[in-house]
Backbone of each chain as ProteinMPNN parsed JSONL, in Angstrom:
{"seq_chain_A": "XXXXXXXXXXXXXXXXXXXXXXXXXXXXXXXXXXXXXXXXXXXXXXXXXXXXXXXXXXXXXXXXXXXXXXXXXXXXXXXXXXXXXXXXXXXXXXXXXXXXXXXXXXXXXXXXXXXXXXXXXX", "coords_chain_A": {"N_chain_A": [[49.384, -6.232, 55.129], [49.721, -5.77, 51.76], [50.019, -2.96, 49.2], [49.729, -4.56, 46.832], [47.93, -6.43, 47.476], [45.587, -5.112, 47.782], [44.68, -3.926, 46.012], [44.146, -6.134, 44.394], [42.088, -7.017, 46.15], [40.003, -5.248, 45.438], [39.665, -5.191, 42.717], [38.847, -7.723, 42.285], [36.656, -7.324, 43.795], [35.189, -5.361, 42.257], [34.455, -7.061, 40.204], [32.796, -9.389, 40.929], [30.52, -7.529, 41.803], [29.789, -6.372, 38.828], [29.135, -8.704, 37.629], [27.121, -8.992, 39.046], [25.519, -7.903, 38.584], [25.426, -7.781, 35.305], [23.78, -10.127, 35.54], [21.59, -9.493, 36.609], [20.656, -7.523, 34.884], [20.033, -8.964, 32.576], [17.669, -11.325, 33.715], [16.03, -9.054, 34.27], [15.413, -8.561, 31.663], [14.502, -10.71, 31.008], [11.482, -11.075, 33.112], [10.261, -8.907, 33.722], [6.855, -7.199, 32.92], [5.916, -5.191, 30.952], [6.897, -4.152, 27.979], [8.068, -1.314, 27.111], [9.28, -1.408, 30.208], [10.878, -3.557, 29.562], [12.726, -2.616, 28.289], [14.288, -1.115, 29.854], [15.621, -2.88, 31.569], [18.424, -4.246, 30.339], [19.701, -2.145, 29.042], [20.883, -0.243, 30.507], [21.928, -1.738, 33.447], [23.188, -4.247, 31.881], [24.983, -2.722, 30.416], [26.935, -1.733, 32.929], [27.995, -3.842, 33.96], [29.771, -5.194, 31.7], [31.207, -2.573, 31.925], [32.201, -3.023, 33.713], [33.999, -5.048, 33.592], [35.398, -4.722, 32.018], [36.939, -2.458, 33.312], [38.322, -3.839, 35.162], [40.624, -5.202, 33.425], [41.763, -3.114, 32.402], [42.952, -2.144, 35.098], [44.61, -4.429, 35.644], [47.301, -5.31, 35.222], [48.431, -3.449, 37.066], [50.229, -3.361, 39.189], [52.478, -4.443, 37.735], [53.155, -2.18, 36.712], [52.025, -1.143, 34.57], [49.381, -0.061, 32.842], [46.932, -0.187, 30.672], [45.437, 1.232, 27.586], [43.443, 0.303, 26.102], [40.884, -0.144, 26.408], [39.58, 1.629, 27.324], [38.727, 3.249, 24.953], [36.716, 0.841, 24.341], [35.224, 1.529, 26.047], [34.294, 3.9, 26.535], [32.703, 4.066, 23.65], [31.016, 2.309, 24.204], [29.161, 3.105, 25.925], [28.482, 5.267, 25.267], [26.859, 4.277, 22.762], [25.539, 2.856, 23.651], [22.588, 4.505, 24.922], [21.777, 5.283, 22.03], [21.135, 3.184, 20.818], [19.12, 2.473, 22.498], [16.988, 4.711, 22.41], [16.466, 4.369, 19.54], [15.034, 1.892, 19.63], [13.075, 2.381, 21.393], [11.598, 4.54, 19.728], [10.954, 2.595, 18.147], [9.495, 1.067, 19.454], [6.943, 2.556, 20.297], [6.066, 2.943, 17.426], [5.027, 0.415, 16.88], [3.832, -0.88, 18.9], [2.186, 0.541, 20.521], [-1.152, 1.938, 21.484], [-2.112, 5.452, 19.928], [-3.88, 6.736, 21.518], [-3.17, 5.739, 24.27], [-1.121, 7.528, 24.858], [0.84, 9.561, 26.491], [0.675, 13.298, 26.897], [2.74, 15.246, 25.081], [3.118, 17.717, 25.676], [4.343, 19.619, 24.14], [2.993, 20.809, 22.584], [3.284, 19.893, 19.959], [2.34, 16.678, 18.164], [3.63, 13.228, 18.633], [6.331, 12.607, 17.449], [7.288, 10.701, 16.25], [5.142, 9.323, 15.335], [3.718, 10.922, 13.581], [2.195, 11.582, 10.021], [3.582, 12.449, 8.042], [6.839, 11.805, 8.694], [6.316, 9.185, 9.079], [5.175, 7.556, 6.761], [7.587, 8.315, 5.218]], "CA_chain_A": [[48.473, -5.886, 54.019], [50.406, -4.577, 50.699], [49.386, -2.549, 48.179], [48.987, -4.815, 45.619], [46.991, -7.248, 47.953], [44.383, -4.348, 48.222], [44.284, -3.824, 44.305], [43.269, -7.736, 44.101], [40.229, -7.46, 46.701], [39.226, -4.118, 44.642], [39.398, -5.705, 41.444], [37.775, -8.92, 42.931], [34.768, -7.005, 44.13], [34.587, -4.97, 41.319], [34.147, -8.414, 39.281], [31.583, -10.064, 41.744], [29.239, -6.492, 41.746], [30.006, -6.291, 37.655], [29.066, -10.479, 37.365], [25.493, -9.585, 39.334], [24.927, -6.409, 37.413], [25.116, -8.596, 34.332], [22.925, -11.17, 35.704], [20.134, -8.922, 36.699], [20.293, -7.653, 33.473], [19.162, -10.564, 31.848], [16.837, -11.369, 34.567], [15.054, -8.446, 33.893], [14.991, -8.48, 30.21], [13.164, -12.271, 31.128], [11.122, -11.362, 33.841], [9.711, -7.424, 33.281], [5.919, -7.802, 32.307], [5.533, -4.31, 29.825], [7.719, -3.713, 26.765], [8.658, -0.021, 27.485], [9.622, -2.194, 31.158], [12.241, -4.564, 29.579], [13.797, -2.3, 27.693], [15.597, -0.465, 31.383], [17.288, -3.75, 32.63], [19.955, -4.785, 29.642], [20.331, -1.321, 28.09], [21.63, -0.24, 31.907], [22.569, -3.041, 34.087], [24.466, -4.58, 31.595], [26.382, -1.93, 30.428], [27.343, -1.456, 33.952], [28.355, -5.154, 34.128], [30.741, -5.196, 30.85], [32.154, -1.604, 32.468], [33.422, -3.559, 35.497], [35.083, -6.083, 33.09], [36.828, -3.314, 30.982], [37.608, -1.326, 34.205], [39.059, -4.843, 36.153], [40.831, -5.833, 32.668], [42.584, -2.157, 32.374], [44.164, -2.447, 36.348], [45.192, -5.863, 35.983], [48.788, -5.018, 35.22], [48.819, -2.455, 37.609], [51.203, -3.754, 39.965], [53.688, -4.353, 37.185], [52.944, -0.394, 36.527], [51.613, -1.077, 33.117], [48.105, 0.25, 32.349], [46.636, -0.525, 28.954], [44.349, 2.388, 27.548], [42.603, 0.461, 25.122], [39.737, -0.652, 27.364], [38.495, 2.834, 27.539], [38.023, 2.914, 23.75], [35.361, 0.521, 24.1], [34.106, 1.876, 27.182], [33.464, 5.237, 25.684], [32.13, 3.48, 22.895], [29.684, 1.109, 24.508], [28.369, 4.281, 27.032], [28.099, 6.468, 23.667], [25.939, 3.868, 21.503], [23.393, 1.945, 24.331], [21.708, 5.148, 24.71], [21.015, 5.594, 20.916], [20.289, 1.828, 20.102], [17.802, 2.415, 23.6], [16.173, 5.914, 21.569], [15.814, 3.737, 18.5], [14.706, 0.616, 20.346], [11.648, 3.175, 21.576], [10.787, 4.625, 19.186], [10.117, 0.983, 17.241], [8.114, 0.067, 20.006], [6.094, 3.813, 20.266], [5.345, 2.908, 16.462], [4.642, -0.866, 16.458], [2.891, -1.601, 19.562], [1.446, 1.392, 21.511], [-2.151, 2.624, 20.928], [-1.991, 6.245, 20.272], [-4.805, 7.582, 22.433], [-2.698, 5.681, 25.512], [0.282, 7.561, 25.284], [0.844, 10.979, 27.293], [0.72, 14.476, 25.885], [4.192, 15.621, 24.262], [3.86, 19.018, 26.269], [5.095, 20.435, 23.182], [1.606, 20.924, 21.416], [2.663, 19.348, 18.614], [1.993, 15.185, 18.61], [4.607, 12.492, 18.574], [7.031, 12.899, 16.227], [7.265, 9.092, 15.557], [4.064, 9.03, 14.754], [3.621, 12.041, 12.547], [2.355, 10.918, 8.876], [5.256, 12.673, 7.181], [7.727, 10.766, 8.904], [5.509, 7.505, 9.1], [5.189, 7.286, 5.71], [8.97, 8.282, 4.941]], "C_chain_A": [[49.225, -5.022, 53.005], [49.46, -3.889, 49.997], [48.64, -3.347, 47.238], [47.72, -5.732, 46.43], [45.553, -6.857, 47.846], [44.169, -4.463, 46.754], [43.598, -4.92, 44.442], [42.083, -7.6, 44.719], [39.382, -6.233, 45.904], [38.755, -4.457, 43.578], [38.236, -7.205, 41.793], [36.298, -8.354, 43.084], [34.207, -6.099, 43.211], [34.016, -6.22, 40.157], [32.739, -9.394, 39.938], [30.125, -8.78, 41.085], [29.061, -6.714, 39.994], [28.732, -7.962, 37.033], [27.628, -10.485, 37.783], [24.908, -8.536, 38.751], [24.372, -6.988, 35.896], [23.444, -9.208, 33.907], [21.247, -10.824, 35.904], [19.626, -8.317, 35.556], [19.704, -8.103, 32.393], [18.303, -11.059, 32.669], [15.558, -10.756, 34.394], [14.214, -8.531, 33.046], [14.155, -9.928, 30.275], [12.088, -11.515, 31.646], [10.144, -9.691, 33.746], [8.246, -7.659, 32.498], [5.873, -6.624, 30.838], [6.872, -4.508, 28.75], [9.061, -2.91, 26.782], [9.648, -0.717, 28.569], [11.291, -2.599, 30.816], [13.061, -3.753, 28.881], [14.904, -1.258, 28.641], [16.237, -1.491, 31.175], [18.671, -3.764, 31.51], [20.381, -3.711, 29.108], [21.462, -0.448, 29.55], [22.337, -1.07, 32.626], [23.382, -3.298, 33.375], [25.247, -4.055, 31.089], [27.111, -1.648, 31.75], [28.425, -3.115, 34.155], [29.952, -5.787, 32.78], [31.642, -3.682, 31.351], [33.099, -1.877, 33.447], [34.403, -4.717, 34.893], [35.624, -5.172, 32.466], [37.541, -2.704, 31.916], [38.897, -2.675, 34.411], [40.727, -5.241, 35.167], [42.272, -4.511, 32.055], [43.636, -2.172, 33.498], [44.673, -3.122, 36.489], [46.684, -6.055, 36.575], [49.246, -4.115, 35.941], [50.519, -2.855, 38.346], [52.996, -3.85, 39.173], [53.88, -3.079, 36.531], [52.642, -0.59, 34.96], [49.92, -0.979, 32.92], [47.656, 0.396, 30.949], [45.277, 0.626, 28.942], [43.167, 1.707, 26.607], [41.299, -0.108, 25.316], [39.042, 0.378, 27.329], [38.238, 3.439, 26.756], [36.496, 2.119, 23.58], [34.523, 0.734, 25.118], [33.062, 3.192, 26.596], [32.561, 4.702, 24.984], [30.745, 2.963, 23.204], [28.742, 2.245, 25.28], [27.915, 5.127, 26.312], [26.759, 5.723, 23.475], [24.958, 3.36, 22.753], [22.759, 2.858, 24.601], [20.925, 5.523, 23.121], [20.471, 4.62, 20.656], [18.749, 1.973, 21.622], [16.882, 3.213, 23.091], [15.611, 4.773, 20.4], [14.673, 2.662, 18.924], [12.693, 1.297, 20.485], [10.863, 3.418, 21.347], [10.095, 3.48, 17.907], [9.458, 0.712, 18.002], [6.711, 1.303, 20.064], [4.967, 3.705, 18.774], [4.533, 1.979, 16.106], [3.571, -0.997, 17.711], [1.636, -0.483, 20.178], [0.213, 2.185, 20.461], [-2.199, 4.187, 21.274], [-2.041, 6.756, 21.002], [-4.293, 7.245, 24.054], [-1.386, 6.681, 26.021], [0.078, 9.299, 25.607], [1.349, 12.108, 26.308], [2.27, 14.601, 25.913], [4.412, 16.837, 25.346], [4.059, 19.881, 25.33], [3.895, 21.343, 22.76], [1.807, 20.694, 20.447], [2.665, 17.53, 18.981], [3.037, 14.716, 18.446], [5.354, 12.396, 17.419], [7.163, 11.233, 15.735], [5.971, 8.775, 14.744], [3.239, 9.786, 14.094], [2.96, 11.231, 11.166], [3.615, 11.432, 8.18], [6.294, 11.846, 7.555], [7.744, 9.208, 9.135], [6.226, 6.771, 7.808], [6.752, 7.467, 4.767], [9.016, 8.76, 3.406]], "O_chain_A": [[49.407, -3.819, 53.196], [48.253, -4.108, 50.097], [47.488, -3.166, 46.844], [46.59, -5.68, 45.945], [44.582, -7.612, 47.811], [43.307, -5.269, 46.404], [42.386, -4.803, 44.622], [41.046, -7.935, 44.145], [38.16, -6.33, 45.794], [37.593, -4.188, 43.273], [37.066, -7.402, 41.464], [35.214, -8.762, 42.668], [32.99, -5.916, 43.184], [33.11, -5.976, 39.36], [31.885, -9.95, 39.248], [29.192, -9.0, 40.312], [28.022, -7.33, 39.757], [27.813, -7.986, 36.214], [26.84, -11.34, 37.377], [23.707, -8.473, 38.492], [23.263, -6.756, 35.416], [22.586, -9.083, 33.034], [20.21, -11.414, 35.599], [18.462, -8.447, 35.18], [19.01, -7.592, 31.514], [17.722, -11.717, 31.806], [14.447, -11.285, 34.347], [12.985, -8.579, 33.106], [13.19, -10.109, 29.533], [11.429, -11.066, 30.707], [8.945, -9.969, 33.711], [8.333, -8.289, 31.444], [5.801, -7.137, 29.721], [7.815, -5.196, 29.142], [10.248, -3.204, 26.641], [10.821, -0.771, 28.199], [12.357, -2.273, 31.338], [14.23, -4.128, 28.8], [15.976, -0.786, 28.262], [17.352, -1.405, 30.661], [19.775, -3.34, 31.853], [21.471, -3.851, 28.552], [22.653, -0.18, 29.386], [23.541, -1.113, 32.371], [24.502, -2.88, 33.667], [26.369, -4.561, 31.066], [28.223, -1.193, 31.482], [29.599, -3.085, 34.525], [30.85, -6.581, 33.058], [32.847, -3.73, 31.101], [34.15, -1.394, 33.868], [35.348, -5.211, 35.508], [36.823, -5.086, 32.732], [38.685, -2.342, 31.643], [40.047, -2.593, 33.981], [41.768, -5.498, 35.772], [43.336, -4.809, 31.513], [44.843, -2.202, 33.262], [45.485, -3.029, 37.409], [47.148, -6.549, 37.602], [50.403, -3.754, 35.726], [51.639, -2.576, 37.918], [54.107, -3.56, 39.618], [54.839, -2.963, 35.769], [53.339, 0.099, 34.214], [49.308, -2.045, 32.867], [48.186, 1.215, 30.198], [44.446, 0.845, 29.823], [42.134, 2.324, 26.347], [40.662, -0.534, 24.353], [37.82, 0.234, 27.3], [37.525, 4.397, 27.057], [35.496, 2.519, 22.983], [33.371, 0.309, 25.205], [31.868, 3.377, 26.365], [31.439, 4.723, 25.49], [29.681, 3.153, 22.616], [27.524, 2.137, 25.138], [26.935, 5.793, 26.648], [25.697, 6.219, 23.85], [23.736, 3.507, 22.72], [21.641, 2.353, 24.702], [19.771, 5.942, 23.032], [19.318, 4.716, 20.234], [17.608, 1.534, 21.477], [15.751, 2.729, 23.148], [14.442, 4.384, 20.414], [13.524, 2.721, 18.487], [11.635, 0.914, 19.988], [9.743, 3.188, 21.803], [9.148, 3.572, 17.125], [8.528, 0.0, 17.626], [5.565, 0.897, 19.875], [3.789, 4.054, 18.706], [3.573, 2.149, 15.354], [2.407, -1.236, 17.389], [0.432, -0.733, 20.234], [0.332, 2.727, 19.362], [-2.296, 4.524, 22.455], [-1.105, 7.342, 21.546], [-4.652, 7.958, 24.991], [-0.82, 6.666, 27.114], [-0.697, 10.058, 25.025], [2.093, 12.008, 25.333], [2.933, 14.036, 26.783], [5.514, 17.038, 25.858], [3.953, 21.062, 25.662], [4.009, 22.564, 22.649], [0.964, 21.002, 19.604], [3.015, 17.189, 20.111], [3.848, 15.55, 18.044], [4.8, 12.053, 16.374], [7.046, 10.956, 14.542], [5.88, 8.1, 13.719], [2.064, 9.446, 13.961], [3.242, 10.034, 11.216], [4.541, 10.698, 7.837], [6.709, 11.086, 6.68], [8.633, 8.372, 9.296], [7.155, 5.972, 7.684], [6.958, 6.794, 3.757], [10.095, 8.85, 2.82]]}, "seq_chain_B": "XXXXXXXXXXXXXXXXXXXXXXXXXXXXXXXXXXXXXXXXXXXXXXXXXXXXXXXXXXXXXXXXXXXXXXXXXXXXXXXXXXXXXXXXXX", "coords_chain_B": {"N_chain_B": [[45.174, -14.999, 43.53], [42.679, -14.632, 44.598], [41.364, -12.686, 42.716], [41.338, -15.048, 40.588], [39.239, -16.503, 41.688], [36.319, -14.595, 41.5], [37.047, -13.981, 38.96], [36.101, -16.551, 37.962], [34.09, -16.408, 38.698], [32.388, -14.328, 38.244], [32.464, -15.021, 35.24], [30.752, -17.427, 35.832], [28.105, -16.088, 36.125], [28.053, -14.452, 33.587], [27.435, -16.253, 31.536], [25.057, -17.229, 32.762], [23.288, -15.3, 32.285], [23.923, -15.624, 29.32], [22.191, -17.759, 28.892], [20.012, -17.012, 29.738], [18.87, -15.066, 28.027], [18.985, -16.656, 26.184], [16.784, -17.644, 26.695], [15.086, -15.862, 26.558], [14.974, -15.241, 23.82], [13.609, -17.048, 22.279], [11.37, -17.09, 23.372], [10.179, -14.324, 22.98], [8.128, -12.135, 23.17], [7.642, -9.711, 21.074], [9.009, -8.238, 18.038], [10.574, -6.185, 18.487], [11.795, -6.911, 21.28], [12.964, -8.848, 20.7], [15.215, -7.955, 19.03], [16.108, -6.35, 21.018], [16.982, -7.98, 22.746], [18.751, -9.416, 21.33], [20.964, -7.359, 20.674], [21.662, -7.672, 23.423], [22.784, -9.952, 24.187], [24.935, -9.611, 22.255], [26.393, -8.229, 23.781], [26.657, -9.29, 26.472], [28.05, -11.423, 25.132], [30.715, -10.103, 24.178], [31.537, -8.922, 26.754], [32.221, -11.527, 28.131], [34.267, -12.178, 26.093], [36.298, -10.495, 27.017], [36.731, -11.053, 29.541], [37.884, -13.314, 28.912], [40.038, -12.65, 28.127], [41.404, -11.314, 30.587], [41.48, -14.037, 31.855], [43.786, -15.126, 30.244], [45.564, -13.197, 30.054], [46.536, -11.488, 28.053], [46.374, -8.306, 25.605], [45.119, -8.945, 23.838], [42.717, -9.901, 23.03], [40.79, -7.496, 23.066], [40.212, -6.438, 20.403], [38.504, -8.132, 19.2], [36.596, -7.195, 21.08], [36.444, -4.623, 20.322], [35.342, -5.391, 17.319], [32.951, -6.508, 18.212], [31.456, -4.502, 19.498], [30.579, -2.688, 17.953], [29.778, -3.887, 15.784], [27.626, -4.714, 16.798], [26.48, -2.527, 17.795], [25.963, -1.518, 15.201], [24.071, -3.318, 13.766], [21.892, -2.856, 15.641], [20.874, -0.979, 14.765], [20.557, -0.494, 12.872], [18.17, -2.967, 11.872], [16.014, -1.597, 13.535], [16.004, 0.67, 12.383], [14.9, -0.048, 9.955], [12.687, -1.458, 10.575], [11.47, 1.326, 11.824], [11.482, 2.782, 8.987], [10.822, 1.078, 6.75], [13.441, 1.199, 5.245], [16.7, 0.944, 4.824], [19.012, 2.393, 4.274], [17.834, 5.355, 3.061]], "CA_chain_B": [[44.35, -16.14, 43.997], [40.962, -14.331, 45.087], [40.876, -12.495, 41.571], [41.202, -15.841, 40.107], [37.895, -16.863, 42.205], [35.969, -13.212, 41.441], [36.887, -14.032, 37.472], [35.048, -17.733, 37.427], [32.549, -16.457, 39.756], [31.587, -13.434, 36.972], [32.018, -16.264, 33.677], [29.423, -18.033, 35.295], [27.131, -15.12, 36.158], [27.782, -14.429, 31.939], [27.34, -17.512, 31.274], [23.961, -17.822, 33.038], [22.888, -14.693, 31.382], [23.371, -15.684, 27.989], [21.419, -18.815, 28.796], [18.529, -16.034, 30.048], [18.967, -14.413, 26.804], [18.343, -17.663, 24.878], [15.319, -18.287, 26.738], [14.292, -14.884, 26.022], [14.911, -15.097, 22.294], [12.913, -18.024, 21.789], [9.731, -16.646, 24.06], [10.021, -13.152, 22.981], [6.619, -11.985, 22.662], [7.312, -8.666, 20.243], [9.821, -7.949, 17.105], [11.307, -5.357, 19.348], [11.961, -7.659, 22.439], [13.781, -9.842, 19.808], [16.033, -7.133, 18.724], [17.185, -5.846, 22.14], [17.623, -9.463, 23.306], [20.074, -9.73, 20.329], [21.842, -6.853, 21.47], [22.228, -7.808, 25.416], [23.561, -11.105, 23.913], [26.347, -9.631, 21.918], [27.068, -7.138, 25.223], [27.372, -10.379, 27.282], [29.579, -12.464, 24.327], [31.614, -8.842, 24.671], [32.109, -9.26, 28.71], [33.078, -12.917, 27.871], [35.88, -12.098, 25.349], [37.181, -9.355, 27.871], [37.395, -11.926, 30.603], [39.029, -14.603, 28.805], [41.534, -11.978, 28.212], [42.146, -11.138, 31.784], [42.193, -14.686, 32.123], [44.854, -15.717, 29.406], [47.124, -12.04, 30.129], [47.186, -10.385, 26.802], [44.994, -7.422, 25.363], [44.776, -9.179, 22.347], [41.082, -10.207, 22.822], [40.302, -6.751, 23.276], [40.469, -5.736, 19.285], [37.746, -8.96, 18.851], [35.506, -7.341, 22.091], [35.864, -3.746, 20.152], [34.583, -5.257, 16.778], [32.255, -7.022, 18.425], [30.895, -3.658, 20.113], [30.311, -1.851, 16.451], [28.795, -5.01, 15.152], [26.62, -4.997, 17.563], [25.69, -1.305, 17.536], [25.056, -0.925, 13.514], [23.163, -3.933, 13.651], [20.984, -3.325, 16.034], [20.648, 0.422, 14.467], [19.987, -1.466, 11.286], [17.263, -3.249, 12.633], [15.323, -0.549, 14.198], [15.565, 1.461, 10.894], [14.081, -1.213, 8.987], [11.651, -1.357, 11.353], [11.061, 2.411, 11.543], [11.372, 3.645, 8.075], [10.737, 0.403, 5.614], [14.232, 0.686, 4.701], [17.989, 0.896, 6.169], [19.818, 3.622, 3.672], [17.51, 6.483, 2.21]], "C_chain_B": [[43.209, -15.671, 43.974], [40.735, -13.847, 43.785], [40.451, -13.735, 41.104], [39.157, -16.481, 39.934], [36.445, -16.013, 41.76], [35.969, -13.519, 39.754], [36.153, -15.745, 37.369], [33.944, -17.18, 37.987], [31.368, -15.684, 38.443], [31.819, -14.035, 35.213], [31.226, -16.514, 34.427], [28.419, -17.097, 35.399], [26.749, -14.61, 34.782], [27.055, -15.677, 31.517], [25.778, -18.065, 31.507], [23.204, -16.606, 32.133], [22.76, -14.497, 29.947], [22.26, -16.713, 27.859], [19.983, -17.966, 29.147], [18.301, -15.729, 28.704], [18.677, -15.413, 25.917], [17.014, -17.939, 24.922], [14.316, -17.503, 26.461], [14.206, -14.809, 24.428], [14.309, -16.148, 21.589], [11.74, -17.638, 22.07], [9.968, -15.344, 23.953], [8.584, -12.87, 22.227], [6.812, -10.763, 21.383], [8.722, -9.025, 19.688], [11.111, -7.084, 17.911], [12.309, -6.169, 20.293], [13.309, -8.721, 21.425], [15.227, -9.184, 19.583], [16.854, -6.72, 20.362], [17.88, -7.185, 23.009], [18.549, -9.584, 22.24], [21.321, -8.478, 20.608], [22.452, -6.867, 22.879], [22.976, -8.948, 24.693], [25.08, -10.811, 23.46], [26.962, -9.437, 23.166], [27.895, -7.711, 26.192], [28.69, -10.665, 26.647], [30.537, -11.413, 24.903], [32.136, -9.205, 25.922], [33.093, -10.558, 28.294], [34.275, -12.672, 27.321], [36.697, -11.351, 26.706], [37.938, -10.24, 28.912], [38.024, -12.793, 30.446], [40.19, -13.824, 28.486], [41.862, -11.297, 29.288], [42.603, -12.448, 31.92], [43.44, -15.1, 31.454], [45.883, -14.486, 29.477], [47.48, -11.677, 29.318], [45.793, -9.701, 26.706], [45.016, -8.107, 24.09], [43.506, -9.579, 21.912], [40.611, -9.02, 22.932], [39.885, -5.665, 21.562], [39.008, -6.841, 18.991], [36.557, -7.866, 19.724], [35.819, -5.638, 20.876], [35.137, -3.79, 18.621], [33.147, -5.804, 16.904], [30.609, -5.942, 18.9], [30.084, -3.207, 18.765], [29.355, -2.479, 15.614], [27.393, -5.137, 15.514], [25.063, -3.56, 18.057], [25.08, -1.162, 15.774], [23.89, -2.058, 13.285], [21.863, -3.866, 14.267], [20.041, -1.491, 15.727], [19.933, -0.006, 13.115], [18.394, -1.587, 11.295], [16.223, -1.845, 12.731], [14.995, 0.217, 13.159], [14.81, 0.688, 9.917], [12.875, -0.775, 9.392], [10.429, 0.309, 11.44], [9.954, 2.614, 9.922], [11.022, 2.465, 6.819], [12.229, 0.34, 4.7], [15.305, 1.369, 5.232], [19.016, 2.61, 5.588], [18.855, 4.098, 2.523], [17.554, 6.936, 0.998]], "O_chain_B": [[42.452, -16.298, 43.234], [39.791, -14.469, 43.298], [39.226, -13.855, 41.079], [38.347, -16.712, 39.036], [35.436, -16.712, 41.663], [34.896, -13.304, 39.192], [35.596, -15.898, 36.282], [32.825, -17.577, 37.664], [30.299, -16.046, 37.951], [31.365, -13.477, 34.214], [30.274, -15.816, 34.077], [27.588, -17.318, 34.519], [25.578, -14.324, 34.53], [25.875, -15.647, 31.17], [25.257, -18.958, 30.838], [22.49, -17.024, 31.222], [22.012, -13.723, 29.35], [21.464, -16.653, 26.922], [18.917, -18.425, 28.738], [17.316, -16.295, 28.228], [18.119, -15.114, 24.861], [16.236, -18.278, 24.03], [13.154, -17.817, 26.202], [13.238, -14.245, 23.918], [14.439, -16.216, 20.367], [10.889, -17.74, 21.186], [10.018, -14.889, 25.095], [8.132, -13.242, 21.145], [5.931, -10.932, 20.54], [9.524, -9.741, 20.288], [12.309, -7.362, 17.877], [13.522, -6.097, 20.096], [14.412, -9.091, 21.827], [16.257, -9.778, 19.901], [18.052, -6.862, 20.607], [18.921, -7.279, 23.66], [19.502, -10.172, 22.751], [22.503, -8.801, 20.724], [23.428, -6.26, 23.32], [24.17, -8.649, 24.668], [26.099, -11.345, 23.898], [27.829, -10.169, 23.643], [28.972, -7.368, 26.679], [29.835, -10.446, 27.043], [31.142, -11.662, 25.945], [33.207, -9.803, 26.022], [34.318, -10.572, 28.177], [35.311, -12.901, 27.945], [37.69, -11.867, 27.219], [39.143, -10.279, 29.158], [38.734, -13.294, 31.317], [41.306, -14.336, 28.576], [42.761, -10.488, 29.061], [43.814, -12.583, 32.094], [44.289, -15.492, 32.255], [47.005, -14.676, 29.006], [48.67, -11.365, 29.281], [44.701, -9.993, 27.194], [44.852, -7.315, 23.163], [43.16, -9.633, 20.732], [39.4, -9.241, 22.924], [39.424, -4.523, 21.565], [38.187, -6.156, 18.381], [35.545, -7.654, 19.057], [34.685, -5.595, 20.4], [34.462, -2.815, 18.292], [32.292, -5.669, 16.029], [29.414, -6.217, 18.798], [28.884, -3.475, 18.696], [28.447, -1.979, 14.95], [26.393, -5.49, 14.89], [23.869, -3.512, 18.352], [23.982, -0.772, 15.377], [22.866, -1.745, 12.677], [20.877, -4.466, 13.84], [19.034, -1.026, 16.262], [18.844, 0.292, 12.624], [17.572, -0.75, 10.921], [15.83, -1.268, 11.717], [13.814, 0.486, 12.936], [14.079, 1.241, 9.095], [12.14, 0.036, 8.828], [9.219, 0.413, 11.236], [8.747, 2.62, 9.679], [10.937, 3.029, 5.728], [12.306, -0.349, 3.683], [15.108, 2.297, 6.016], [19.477, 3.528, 6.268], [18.857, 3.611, 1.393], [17.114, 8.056, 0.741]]}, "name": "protein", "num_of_chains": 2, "seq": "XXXXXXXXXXXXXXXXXXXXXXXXXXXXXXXXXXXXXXXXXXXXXXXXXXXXXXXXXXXXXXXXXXXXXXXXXXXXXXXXXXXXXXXXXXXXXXXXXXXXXXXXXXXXXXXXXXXXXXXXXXXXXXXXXXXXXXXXXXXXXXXXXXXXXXXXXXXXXXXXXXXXXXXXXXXXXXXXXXXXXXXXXXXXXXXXXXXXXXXXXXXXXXXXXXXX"}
């Protein structure tokens, strides 16, 4: 059993787990009956699922001792922005679909900032 | 060899997920649902480029998968502001 042999089944099974991470991803985003619901599986899952192809895609060359950095440019990247496009995503559905009187107190004491008139009305 | 197997295995697992993603972007019941299904889609295409550049052995698909990322974020930031505010730049 060499070294690199082990790299290959690591990278291998990071590509299988990555490949069903994906898949459930999209699964979800079908199959999820609420709104709020579908918007967990693809903003999670599949970032998890493109992380295991950036990770697999960085070690490749290991063996020939060459590691490429520029995989973890768009990793950062992609782990940065799907939480803000998921915030935005939210609050478009907080404004478009949901009836006020269903949605849970703020805590704050003041009301939903999405749904403020000052910032409604823009 | 087993990578080899491990990289078709996760194309088709993409592969079936963009085909989810089409079927969701045709039967998407809300405006919203539309929008984040257009972002999982790029996310996938993204994966895809990455893997045809493990398979083919250069990073040179990896400059396509990071404008693909950006594209995929302002647009779908775009979007959403529309949506919000009635309009994209203030």
């Amino acid at each position: 059993m060499t070294l690199s042999l082990l790299l290959e089944l690591f990278l291998a099974a990071i590509l299988v787990g990555g490949g069903l991470f994906a898949l459930v991803g999209s699964y979800g985003l079908l199959r999820l009956p609420l709104p709020m619901q579908r918007l967990h599986a693809p903003t999670k899952a599949t970032t998890i699922g493109v992380g295991a192809a950036l990770l697999v895609s960085a070690l490749d060359m290991l063996p020939q001792g060459v590691v490429s950095w520029q995989e973890l440019l768009i990793t950062i990247f992609l782990l940065l922005t799907a939480p803000i496009s998921a915030l935005f995503l939210a609050k478009t559905l907080l404004l478009r679909n949901e009836d006020p009187a269903s949605l849970p107190d703020t805590g704050t004491g003041k009301p939903w900032a999405t749904l403020t008139e000052e910032t409604k009305t823009g | 060899m087993i990578l080899t197997y491990a990289l078709t295995f996760m194309i088709g697992c993409i592969c079936l997920s963009l085909f989810l993603n089409l079927v969701r972007l045709f039967t998407a019941p809300t405006v919203t649902d539309r929008i984040l299904t257009l972002d999982t889609m790029t996310v996938n295409a993204l994966a895809l480029v990455v893997l045809y550049g493990i398979w083919a052995g250069t990073g040179l698909y990896l400059e396509a998968a990071i404008l693909l990322a950006l594209t995929s974020f302002v647009g779908t930031v775009a979007y959403c502001k529309y949506l919000l505010r009635g309009s994209i730049i203030e």
